[in-house]
C-alpha positions in Angstrom: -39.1 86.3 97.0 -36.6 87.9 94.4 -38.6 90.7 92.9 -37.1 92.1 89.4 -37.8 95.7 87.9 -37.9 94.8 84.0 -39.3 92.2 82.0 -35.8 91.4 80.2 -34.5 89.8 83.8 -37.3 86.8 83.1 -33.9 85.8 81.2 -32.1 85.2 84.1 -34.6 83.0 85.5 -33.2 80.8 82.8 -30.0 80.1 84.6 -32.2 78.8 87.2 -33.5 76.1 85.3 -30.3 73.8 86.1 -31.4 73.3 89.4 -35.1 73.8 89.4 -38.2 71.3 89.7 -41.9 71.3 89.3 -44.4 69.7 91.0 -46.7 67.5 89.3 -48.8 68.7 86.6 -52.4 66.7 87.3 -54.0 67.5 84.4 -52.7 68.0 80.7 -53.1 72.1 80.3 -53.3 71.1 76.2 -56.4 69.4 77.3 -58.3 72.2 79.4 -61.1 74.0 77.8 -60.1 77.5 78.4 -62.6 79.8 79.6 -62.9 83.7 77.7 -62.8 86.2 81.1 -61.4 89.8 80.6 -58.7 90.6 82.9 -60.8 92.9 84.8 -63.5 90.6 85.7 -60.6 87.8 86.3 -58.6 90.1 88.5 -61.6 91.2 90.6 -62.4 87.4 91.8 -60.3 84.9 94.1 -58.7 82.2 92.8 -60.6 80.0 95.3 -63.7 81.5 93.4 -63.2 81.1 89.8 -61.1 77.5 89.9 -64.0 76.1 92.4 -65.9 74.7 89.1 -63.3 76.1 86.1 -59.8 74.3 85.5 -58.9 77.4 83.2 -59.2 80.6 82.0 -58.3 82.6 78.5 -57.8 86.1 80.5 -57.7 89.2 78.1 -56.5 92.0 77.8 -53.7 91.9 79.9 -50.2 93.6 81.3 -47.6 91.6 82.1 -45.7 93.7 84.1 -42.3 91.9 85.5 -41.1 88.7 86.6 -40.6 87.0 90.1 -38.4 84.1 91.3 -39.9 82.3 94.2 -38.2 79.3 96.2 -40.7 77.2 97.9 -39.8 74.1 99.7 -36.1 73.9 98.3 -37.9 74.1 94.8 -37.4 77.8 92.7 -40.2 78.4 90.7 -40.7 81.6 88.2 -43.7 83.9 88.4 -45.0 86.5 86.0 -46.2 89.7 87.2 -49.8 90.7 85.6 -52.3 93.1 85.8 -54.6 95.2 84.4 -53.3 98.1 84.9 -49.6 99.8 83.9 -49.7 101.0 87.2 -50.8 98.5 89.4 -50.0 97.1 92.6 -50.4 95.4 95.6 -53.8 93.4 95.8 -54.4 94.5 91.9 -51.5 92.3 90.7 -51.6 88.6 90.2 -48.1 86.7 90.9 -48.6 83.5 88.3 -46.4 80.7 88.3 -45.0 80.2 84.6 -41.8 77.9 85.3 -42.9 75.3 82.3 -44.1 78.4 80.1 -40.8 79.9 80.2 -38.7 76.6 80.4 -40.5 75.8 76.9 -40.8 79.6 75.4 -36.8 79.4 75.8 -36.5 76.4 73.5 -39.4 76.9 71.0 -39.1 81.0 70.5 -35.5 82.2 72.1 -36.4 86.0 70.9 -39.7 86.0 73.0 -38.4 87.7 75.9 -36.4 90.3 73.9 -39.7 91.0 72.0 -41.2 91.1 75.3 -39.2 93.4 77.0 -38.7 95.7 73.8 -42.5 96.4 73.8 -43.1 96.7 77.4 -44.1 100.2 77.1 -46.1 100.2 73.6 -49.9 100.5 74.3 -50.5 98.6 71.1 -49.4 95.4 73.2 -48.3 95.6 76.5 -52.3 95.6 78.2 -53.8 93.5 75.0 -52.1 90.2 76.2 -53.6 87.2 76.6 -53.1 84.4 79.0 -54.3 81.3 78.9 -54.0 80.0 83.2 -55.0 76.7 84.6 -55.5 76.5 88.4 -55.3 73.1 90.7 -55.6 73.1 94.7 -52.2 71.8 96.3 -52.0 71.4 100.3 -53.9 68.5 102.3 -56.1 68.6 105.3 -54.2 68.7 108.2 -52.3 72.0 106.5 -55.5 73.5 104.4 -55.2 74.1 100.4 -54.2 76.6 98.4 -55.2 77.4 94.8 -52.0 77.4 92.5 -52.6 79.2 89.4 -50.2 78.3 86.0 -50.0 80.3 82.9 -50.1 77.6 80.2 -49.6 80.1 77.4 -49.4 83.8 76.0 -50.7 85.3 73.2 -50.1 88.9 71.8 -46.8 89.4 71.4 -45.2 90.5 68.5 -43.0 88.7 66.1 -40.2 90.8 65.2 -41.3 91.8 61.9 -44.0 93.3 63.5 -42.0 95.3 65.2 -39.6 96.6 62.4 -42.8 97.3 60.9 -43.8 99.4 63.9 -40.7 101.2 64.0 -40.5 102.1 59.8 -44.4 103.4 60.7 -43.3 105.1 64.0 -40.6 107.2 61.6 -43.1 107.5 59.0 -45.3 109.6 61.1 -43.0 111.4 63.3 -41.5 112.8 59.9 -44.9 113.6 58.7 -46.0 115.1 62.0 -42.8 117.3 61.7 -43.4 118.1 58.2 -46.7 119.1 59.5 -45.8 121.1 62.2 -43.2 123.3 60.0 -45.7 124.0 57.1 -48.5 125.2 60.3 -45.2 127.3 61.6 -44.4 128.5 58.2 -48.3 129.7 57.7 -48.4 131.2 61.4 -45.1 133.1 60.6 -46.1 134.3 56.7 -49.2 135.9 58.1 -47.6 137.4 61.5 -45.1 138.5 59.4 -47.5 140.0 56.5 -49.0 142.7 59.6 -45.3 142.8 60.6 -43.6 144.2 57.2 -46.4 146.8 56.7 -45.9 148.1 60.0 -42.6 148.1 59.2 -42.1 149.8 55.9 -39.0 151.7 55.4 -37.0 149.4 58.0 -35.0 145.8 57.7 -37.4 143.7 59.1 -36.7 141.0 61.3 -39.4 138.9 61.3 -41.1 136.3 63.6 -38.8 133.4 63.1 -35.9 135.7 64.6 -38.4 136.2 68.1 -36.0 134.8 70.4 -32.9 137.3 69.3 -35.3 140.1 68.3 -36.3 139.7 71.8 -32.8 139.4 73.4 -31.5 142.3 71.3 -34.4 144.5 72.6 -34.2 143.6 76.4 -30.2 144.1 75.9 -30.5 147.9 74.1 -29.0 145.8 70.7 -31.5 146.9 68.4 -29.7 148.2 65.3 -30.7 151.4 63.6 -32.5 151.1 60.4 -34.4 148.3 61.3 -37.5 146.8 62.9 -37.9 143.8 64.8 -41.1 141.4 66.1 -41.5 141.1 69.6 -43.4 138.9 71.3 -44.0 139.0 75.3 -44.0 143.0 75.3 -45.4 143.6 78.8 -46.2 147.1 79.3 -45.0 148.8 82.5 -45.1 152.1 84.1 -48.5 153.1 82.1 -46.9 152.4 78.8 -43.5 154.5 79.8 -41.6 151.2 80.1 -42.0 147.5 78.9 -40.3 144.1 79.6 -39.9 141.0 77.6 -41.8 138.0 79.3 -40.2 134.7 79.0 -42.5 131.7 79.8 -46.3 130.5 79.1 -47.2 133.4 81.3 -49.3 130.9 83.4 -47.5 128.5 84.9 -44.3 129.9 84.5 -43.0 133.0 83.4 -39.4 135.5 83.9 -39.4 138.8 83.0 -36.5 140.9 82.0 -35.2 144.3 82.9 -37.6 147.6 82.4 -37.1 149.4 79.1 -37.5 152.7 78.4 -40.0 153.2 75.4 -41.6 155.6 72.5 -44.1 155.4 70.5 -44.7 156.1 66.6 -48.1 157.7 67.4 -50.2 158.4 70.3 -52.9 156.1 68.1 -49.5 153.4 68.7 -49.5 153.9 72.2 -53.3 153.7 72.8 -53.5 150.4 71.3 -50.5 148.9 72.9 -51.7 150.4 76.7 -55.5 148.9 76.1 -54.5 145.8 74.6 -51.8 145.3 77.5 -53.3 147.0 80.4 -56.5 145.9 82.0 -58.1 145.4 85.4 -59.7 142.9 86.7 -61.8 142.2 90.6 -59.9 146.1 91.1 -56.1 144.7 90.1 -54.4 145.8 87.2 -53.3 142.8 84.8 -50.7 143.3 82.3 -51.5 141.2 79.7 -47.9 140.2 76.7 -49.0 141.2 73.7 -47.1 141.3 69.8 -45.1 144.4 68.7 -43.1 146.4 66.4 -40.2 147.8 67.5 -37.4 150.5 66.2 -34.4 152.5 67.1 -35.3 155.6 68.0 -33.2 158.8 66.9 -31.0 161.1 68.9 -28.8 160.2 71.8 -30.6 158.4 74.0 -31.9 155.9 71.0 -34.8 154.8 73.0 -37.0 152.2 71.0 -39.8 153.0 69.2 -43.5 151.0 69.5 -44.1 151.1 65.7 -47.5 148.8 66.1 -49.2 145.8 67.2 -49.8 142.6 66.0 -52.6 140.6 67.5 -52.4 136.8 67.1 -55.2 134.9 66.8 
């Protein structure tokens, strides 16, 4: 067996077609009264089992999931790959013969396999299939029989309109989900930035939109004299004496930069900062980021100056 990794290689299968035979259709599949199974009932039960009083079944909701080539007795046959599951395998995969399926879906529709293969991983189709299959016993007595299941026909996939139409949607929504998610930033930031400029009066404020340089600038002694920047991921250290910028979700992954040297406006300022970003817990101390103002200091030494804090919510 030739096993293929996508769904657009059923294509090839169509240079095999020069060369290829089928045994002998028995009975008309037009002409088989289809049975309605979902796929998980169908794929829980044994061919044997469900084709012992049933020529057919009208499986739903269904993956198809590849395609096989299979040479049996100096005859190739193709095989679709389905299942209920995306991530299927081994006993909870069905190979199904579909040589006359995809002989004739190449010369009736010759975009089916593209269509196919382009939705392979939309949820919309790929698992909604359905597959009509019609199942005969081949073999004789001497050599025993084996039930040889035949997809007849598939329903469910989409025409190519339908998928322009998907894609012009797809846009349609990823544009409004962006719009979305700037006008929610754009709220966030106004009101951070609201605590942020009255903390701030009398400086240049550099707001929360400019967090990733404000924090760069602070963690780099860069702050500029005459004006006051939002910080986010102020980790105090040293009992409030120092603090570093945290980088990270602060859970599952998180750097920290260098120790600063700090001030604060007010011992009021400081006494917020240390209980909002100090506390203990089972006997450890945490530090916990918080939000902050911070300033140049004056004289030499310029150290930066805790001018408040903002608490998100």
């Amino acid at each position: 067996m030739k096993k293929f990794a996508y769904l657009f290689v059923i294509a090839f299968i169509f240079t095999l077609f020069g060369c290829v035979t089928t045994s002998s259709v028995f009975t008309n599949p037009s002409e088989i009264e289809y049975k309605e199974i979902d796929g998980k009932n169908y794929f829980s039960s044994r061919d044997s089992e469900l084709y012992s009083s049933q020529k057919g079944y009208k499986i739903t909701d269904v993956f198809i999931l590849g395609a096989d080539t299979r040479n049996e007795n100096g005859t190739t046959e193709a095989l679709l790959k389905l299942a209920t599951d995306k991530n299927a395998w081994g006993d909870n995969v069905r190979y199904v013969y579909a040589t006359d399926f995809i002989k004739n879906i190449k010369e009736t529709d010759s975009t089916w396999i593209d269509r196919l293969d382009s939705v392979r991983n939309e949820e919309k189709y790929n698992g909604h299939y359905t597959v009509y299959a019609y199942g005969r016993n081949e073999g004789n007595f001497l050599d025993g029989y084996t039930t040889k299941v035949t997809i007849y026909n598939i329903e469910g996939v989409p025409s190519q309109e339908q998928i322009e139409a998907d894609k012009e949607a797809a846009e349609v929504e990823r544009i409004a989900k962006e719009e979305a998610e700037k006008k929610d930033k754009a709220e966030k930031y106004a009101k951070l930035n609201a605590t942020g400029k009255s903390i701030a009066n009398g400086y240049i404020y550099h707001g929360a939109e400019e967090v990733e340089k404000n924090c760069k600038l602070f963690a780099n002694g860069a702050l500029e004299s005459g004006h006051a920047y939002y910080i986010s991921g102020f980790v105090v250290k040293y009992g409030g004496s120092m603090a570093k910028i945290e980088y990270g979700d602060g859970f599952f992954f998180s750097s920290q930069s260098n120790a600063v040297y700090v001030d604060y406006i007010s011992q009021k300022v400081k006494g917020e900062v240390v209980e909002a970003g100090i506390t203990d817990l089972f006997g450890k101390t945490i530090e916990i980021p918080i939000t902050v103002v911070v300033a140049v200091g004056k004289g030499y030494s310029k150290t930066p100056v805790i001018l408040g804090i903002i608490k998100e919510e």
